[in-house]
C-alpha atoms as an extended CHARMM CRD file, in Angstrom:
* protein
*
        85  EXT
         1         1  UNK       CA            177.1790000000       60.1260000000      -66.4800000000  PROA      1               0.0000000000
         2         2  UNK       CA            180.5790000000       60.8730000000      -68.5370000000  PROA      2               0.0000000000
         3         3  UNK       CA            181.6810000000       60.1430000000      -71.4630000000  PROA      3               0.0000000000
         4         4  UNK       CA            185.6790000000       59.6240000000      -72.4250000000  PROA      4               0.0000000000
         5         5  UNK       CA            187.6390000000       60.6110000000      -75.3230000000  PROA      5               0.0000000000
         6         6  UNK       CA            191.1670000000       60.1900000000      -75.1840000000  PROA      6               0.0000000000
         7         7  UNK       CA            193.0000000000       61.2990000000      -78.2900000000  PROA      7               0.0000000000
         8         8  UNK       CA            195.5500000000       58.3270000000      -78.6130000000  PROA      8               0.0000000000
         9         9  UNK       CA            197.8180000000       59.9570000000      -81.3280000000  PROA      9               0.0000000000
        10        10  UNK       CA            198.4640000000       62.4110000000      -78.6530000000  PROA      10              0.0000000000
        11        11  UNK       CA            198.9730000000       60.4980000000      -75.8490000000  PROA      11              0.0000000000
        12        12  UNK       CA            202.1690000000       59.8860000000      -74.7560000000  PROA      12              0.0000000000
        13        13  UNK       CA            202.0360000000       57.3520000000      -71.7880000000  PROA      13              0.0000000000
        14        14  UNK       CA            202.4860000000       59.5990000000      -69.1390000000  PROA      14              0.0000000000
        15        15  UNK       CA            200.0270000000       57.7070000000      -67.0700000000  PROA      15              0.0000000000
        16        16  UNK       CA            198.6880000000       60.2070000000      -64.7480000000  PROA      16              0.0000000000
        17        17  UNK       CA            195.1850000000       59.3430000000      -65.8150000000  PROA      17              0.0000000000
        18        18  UNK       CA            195.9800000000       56.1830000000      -64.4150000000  PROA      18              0.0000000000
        19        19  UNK       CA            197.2000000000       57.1370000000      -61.6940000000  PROA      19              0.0000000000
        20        20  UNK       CA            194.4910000000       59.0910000000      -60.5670000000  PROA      20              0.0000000000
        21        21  UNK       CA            191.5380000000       57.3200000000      -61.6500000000  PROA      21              0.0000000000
        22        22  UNK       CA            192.8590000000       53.3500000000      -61.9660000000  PROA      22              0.0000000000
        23        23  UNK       CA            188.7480000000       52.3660000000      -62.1580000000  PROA      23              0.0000000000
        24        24  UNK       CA            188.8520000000       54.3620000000      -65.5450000000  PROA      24              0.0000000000
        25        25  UNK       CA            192.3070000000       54.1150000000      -67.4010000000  PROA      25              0.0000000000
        26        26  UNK       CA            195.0910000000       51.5970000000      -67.1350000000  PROA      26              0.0000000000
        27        27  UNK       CA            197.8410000000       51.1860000000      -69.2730000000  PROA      27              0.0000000000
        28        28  UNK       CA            198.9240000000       48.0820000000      -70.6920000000  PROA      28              0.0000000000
        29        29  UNK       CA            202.4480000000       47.7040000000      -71.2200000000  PROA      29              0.0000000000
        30        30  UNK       CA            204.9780000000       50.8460000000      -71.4180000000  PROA      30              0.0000000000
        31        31  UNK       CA            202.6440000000       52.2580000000      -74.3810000000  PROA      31              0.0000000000
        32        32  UNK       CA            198.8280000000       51.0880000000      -74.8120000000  PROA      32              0.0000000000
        33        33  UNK       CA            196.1770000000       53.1160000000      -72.7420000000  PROA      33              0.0000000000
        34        34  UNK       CA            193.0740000000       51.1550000000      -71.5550000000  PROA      34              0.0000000000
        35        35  UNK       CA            190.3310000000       53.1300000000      -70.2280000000  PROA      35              0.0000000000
        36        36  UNK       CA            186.4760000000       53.1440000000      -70.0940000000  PROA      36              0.0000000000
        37        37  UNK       CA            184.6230000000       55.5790000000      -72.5060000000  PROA      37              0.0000000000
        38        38  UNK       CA            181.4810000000       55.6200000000      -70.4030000000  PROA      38              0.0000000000
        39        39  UNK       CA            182.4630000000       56.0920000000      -66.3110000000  PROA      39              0.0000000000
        40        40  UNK       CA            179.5120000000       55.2380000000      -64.9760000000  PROA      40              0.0000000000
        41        41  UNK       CA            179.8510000000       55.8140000000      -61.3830000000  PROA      41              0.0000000000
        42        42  UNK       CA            182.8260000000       57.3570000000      -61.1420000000  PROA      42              0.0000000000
        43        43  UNK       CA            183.4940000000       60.7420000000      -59.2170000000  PROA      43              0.0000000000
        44        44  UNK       CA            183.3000000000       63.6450000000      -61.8690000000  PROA      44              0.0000000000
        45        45  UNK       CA            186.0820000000       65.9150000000      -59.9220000000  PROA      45              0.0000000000
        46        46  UNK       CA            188.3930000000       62.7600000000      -60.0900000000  PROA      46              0.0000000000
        47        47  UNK       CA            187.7930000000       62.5560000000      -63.9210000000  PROA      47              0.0000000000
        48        48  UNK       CA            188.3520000000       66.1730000000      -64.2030000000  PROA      48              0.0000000000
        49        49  UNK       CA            191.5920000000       65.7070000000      -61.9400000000  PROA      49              0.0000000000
        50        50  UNK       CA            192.6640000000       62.6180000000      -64.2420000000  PROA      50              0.0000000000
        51        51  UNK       CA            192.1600000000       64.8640000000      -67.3170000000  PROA      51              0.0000000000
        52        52  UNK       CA            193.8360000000       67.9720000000      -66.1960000000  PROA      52              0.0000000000
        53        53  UNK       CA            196.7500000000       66.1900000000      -64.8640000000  PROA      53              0.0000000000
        54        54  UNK       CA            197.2090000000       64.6250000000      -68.5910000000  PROA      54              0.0000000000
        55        55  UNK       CA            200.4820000000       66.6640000000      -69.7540000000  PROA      55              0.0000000000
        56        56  UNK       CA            199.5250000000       66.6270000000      -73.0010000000  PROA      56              0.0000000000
        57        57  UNK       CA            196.1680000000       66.8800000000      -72.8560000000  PROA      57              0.0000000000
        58        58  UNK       CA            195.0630000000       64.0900000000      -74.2480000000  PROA      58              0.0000000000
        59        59  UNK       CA            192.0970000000       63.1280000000      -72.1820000000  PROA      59              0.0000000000
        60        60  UNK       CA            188.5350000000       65.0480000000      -72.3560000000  PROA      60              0.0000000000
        61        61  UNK       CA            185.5810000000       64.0360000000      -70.0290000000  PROA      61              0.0000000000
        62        62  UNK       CA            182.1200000000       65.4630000000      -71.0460000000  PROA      62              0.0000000000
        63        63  UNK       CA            178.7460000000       65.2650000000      -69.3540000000  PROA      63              0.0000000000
        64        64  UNK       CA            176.0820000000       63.2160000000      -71.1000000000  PROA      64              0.0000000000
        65        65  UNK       CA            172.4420000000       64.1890000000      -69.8950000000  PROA      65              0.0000000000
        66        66  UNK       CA            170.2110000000       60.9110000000      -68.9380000000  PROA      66              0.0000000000
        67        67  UNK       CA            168.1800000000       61.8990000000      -72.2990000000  PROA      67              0.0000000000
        68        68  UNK       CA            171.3400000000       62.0460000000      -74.4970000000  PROA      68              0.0000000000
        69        69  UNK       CA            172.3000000000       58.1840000000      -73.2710000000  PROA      69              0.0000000000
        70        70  UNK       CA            169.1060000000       57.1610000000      -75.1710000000  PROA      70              0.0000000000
        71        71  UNK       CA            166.1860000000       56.5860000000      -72.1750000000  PROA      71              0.0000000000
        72        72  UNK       CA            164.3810000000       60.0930000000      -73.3400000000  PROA      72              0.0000000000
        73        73  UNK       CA            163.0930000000       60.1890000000      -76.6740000000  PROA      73              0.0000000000
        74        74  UNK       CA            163.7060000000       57.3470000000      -80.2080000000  PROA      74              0.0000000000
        75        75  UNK       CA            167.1880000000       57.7910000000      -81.7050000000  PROA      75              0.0000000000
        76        76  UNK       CA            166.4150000000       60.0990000000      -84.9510000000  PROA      76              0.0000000000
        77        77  UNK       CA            168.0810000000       58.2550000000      -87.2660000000  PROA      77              0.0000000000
        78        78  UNK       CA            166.7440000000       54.8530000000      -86.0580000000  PROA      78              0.0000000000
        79        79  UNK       CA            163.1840000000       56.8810000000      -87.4410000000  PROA      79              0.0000000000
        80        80  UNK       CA            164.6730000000       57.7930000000      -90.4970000000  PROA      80              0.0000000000
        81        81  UNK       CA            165.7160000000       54.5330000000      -91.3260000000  PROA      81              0.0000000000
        82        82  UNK       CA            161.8090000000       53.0780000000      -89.9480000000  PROA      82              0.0000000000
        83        83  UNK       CA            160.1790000000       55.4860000000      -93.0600000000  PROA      83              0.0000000000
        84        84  UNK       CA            162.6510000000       54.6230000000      -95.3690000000  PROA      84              0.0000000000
        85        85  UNK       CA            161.2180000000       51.2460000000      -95.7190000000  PROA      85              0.0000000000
């Protein structure tokens, strides 16, 4: 699975992410970008595609492990917060 930052002070509304990978990002109107922080399904290269076509380089796409996305072992903090009571 990925995960999706975009860095919207950056962004410019170039739409290329869009463009490429319209199951992820959309725009909405001439400025607002739209997208899905967690692609589940979608086809890493075209994330990586949508990303490195971003002229400002707005978007990053990261791998998240199946353990990281919280089916391995309890959230730490969750704990934390168990033995605090």
């Amino acid at each position: 699975m990925a995960r999706i930052a975009v860095d919207l002070n950056r962004c410019q509304g170039y739409a290329q992410c869009a463009f490429l990978a319209p199951e992820i990002f959309a725009m909405h109107g001439d400025e607002a970008l739209l997208y899905d922080p967690e692609a589940d399904g979608a086809p890493r290269e075209k994330l990586d595609r949508a990303a490195a076509a971003c002229p400002v380089q707005a978007v990053l796409v990261d791998t998240v492990e199946p353990d990281d996305a919280g089916t391995g072992a309890p959230d730490a903090s969750a704990e934390g917060v168990s033995r605090a009571r």
